[in-house]
SEBAZA-210077 format. One record per residue (C-alpha): z negated, y negated, x negated. Coordinates in Angstrom, 1 decimal, decimal comma, padded with zeros to 4 digits. Each point is the difference from the previous one (the first is absolute). Layout:
BEGIN
        Z        Y        X
        Z        Y        X
...
END
This chain:
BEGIN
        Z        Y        X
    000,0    000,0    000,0
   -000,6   -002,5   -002,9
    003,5    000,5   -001,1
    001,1   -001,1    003,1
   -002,1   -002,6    000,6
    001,5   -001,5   -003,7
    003,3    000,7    000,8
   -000,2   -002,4    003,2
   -002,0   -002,3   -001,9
    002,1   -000,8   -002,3
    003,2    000,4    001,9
   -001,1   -002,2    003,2
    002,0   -003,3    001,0
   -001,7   -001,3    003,1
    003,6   -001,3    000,9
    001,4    003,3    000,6
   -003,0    003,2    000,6
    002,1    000,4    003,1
    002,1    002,1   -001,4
   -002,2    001,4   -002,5
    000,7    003,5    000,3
   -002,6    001,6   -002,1
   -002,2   -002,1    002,5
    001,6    002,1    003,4
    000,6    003,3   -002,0
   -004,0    000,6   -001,4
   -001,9    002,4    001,5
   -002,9   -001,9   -000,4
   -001,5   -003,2    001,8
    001,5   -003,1   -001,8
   -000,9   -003,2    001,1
    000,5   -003,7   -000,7
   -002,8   -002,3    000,8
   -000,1   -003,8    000,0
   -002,6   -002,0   -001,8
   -002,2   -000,6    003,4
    000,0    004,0    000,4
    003,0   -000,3    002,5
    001,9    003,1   -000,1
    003,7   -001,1   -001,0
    002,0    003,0   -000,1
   -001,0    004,1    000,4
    002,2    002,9   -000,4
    000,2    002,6    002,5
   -002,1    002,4   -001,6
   -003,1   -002,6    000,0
    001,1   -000,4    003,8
   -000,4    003,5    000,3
   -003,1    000,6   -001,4
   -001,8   -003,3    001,4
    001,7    001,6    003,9
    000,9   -003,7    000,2
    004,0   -001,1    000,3
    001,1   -001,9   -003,2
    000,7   -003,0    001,9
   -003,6   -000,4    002,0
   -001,3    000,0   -003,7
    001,3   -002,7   -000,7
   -002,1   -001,8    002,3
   -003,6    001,2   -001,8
   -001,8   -000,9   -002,6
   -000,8    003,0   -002,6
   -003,7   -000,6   -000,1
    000,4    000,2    004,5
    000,8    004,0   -001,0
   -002,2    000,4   -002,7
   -003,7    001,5    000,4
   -002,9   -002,7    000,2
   -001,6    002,1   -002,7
    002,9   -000,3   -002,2
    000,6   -003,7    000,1
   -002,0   -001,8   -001,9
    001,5    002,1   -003,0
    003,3   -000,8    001,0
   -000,3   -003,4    000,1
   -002,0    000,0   -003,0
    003,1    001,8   -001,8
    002,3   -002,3    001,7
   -001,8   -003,1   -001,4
    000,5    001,4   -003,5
    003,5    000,6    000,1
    000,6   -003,5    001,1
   -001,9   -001,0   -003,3
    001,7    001,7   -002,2
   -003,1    002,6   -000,8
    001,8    002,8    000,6
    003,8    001,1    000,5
   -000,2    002,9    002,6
   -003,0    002,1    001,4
   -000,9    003,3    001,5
   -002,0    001,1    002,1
   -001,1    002,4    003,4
    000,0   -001,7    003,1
    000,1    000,2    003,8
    002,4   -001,0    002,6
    000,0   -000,3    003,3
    002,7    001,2    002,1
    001,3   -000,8    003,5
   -002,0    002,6    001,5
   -003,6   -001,3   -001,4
   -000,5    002,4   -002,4
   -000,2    000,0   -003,4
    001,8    001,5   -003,0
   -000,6    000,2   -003,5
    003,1   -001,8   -002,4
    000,4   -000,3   -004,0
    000,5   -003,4   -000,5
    002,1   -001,3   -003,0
    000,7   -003,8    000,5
    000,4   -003,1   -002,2
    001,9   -003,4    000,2
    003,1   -001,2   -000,4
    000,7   -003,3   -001,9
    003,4   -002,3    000,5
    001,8   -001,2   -003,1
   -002,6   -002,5   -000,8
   -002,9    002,6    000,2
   -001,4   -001,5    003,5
   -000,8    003,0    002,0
    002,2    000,6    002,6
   -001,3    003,2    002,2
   -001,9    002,9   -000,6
    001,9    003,7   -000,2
   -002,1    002,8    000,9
    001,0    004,1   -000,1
   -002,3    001,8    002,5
   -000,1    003,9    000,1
   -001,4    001,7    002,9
   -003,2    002,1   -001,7
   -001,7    000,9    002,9
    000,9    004,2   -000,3
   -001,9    000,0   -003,4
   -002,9   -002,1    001,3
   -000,8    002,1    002,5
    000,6    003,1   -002,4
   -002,4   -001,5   -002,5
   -002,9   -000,7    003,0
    000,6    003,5    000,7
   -000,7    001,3   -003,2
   -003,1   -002,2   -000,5
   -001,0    001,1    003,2
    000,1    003,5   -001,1
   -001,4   -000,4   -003,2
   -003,2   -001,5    002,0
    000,0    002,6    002,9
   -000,1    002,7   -003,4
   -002,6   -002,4   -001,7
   -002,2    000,3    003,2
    000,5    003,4    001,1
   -001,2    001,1   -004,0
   -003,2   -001,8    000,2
    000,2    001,0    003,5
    000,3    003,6   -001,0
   -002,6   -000,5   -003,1
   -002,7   -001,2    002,7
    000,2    002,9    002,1
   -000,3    002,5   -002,8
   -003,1   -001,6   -001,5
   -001,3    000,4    003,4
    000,5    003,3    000,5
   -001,1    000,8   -003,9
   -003,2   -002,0    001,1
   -000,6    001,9    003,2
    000,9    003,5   -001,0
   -002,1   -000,1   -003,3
   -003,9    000,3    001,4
    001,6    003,0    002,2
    002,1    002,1   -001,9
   -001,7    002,6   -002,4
    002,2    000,2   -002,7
    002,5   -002,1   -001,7
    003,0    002,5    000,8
   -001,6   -000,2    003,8
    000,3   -003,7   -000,2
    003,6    000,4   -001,2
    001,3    002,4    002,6
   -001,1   -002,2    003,0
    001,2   -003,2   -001,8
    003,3    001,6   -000,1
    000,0    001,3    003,5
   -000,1   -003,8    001,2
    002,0   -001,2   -002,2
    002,4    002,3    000,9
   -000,7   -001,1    004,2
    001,2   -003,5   -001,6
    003,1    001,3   -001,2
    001,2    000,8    003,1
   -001,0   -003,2    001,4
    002,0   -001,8   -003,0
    003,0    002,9    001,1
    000,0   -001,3    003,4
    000,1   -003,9   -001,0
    002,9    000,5   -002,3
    002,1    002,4    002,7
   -001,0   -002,4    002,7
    002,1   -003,1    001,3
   -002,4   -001,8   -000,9
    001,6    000,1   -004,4
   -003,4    001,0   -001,2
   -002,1   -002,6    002,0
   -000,8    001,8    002,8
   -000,1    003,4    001,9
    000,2    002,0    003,1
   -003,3    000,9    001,3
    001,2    002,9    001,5
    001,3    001,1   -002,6
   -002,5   -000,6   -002,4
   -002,3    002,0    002,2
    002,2    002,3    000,5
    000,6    000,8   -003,8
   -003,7   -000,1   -000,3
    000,1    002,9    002,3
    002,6    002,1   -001,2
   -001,1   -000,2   -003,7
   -003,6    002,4    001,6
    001,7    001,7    003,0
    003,4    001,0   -001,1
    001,5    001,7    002,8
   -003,2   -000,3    002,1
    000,8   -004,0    000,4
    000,2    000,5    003,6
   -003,6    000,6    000,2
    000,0   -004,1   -000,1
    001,8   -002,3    002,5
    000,7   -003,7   -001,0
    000,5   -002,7    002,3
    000,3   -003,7   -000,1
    002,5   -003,3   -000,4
    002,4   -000,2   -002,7
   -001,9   -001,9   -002,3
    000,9   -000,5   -003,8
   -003,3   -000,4   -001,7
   -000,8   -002,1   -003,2
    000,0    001,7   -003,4
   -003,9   -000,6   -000,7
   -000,4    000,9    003,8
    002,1    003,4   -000,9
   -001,9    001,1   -003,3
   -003,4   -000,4    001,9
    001,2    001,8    002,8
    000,7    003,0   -002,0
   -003,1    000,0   -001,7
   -001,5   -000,1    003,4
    002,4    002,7    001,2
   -000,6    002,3   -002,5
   -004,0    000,2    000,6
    000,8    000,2    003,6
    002,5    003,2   -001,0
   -002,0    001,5   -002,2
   -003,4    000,3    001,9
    002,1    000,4    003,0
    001,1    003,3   -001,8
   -003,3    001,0   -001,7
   -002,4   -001,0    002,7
    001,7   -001,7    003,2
    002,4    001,4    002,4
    003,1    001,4   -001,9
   -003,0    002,5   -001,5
    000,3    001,5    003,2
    002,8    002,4    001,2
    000,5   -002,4    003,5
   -000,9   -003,5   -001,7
    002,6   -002,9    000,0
   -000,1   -004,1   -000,5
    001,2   -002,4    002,2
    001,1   -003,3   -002,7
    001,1   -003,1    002,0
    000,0   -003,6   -000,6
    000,4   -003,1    002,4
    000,2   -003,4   -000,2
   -001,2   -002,6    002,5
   -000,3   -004,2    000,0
    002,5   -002,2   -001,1
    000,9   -002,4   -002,7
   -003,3   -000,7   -002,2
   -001,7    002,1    002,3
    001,6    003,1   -000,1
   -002,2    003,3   -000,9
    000,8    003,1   -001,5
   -001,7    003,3    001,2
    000,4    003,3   -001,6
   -001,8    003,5    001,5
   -000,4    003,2   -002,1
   -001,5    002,4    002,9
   -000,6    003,7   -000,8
    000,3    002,7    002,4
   -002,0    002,8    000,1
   -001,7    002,8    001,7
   -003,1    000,3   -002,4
   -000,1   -003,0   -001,7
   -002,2   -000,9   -002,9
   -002,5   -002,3    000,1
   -001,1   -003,2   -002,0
    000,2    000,5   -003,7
   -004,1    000,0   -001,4
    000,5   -002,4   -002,2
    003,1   -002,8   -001,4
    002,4    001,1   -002,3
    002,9   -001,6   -001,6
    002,1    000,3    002,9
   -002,3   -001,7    001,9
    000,4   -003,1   -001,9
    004,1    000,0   -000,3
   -000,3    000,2    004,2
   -002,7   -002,3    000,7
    000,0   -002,3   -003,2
    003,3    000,0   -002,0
    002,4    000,4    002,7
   -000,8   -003,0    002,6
   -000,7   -002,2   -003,1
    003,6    000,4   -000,7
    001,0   -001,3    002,9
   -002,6   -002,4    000,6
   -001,4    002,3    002,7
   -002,2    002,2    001,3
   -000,1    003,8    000,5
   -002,6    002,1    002,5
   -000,9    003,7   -000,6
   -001,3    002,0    002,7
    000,0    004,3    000,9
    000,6    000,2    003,5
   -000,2    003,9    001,8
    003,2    000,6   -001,2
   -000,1   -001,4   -003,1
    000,2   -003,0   -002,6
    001,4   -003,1    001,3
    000,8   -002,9   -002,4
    001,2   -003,2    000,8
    001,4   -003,2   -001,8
    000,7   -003,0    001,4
    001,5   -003,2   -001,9
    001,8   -003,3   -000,1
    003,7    001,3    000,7
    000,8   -002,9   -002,4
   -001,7    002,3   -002,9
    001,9    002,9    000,6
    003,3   -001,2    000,2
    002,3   -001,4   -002,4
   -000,5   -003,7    000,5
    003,5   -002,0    000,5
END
């Protein structure tokens, strides 16, 4: 762009950029601009990229199009050009276009002096750079979401390390239910990167459901799962399966899937609106000999009651019922979901 910018710098009589055609031909913005900011002449691709037609340019003033938060260092670069400080400048910039919005342009402009060195209008090259603006802010975005998932991730296992320690007997012990939820994480982590959500969010039925599958196998219909299509954060998913797998596990060793005729019902609902709007999920075991109330807490007890609704600033109930364990969590739907 540079080269261009020099070669209608140098090549520019005001008398006749009519019929410049390098000017027509570019497939960049070119532009010439009066000393009061009056848009003289624009080429059709500047047109096209500002959604204005050439000749209603010509009615504007460039700083009318440019971004309030971009003008005082155009002007500022203006001024010096008009001093002599400087020949040309660059710089990244925003335009407005007919439609209100805004798009990011690379900027190369500088002034254009008569005969006697009296400047005489500015010439300015603009290239559309909104595609790689955007592609940056998404990489940045995902460098952060990685940044904050790791120390994310980090948290929860120094957590669990803290919690598991005073209960396990043995340092392999400790290591072999580490693993086991690290490994219900995985599959949360699985279902936020298959999901439509590109890694920030999941299906909760299907994050439930893989929960399921990974201890039932083929027995999976021993659980029915019902509630709203709902897409659920990525912090909101890893504490869910943490919670999921407790719920499995004691479900299996203790609760109703240890008995032949056992099942669990897993729904979810949601109810409010706008600020207001709740969250409710129910993990209700079935059975016809259920156990009772656990003698004492264990480290299940504190993912369910403790870890889990802190997640999502919420709150979680635990109660055994004559057919079995009930557990409840209700929450700001604004803390599960992804947030727009």
């Amino acid at each position: 762009m540079m080269t261009l910018f020099r070669e209608l710098d140098s090549g520019l009589r005001v008398s006749d950029f009519e019929s410049d055609t390098t000017f027509e031909n570019a497939a960049v913005g070119i532009a010439y601009i009066a000393l009061n900011g009056r848009w003289l002449k624009v080429n059709p691709a500047l047109a096209r990229m500002m959604q204005y037609p050439a000749d209603a340019l010509a009615d504007w003033s460039f700083l009318s199009v440019t971004h309030p938060d971009d003008l005082e260092t155009e002007l500022e670069f203006a001024k010096q050009l008009l001093r002599g400080e400087i020949e040309q400048y660059a710089r990244e910039k925003r335009y407005r276009r007919a439609d209100g919005t805004y798009i990011w342009a690379s900027l190369t402009a500088g002034l254009k002096r008569d005969a006697e060195g009296r400047p005489e209008l500015f010439v300015a090259v603009i290239e559309d750079i909104s595609d790689r603006k955007k592609a940056e802010a998404e990489r940045a975005f995902i460098i952060e979401e990685q940044a904050h998932r790791s120390r994310n991730m980090l948290s929860v296992i120094s957590a669990l390390v803290s919690l598991l320690a005073p209960v396990c007997g043995s340092a392999a012990e400790l290591e072999q239910r580490l693993l086991n939820r690290l490994s219900a994480i995985s599959l949360s982590n699985d279902e936020l990167l298959s999901g439509a959500g590109a890694g920030d969010a999941a299906s909760l039925e299907r994050l439930v459901l893989s929960q399921a599958r990974a201890f039932l196998g083929r027995d999976i219909t021993r659980i029915s799962v019902s509630g709203a299509d709902l897409n659920i954060n990525s912090a909101c998913a890893q504490a869910f399966s943490l919670a999921l797998y407790e719920l499995m596990s004691n479900a299996l060793k203790y609760g109703a899937l240890h008995e032949p005729d056992g099942r669990i019902e897993a729904r979810w609902m949601l109810s409010g609106a706008g600020d207001d709007a709740q969250f409710r999920f129910e993990w209700r075991e079935i059975s016809s000999a259920p156990c009772g109330a656990p003698g004492q807490s264990g480290f299940g007890t504190k993912v369910l009651e403790t870890m889990t609704p802190l997640s999502v600033r919420g709150h979680a109930e635990r109660t055994f019922g004559p057919q079995g364990l009930v557990w409840t969590l209700e929450a700001p739907l604004s803390a599960v979901i992804v947030q727009s």
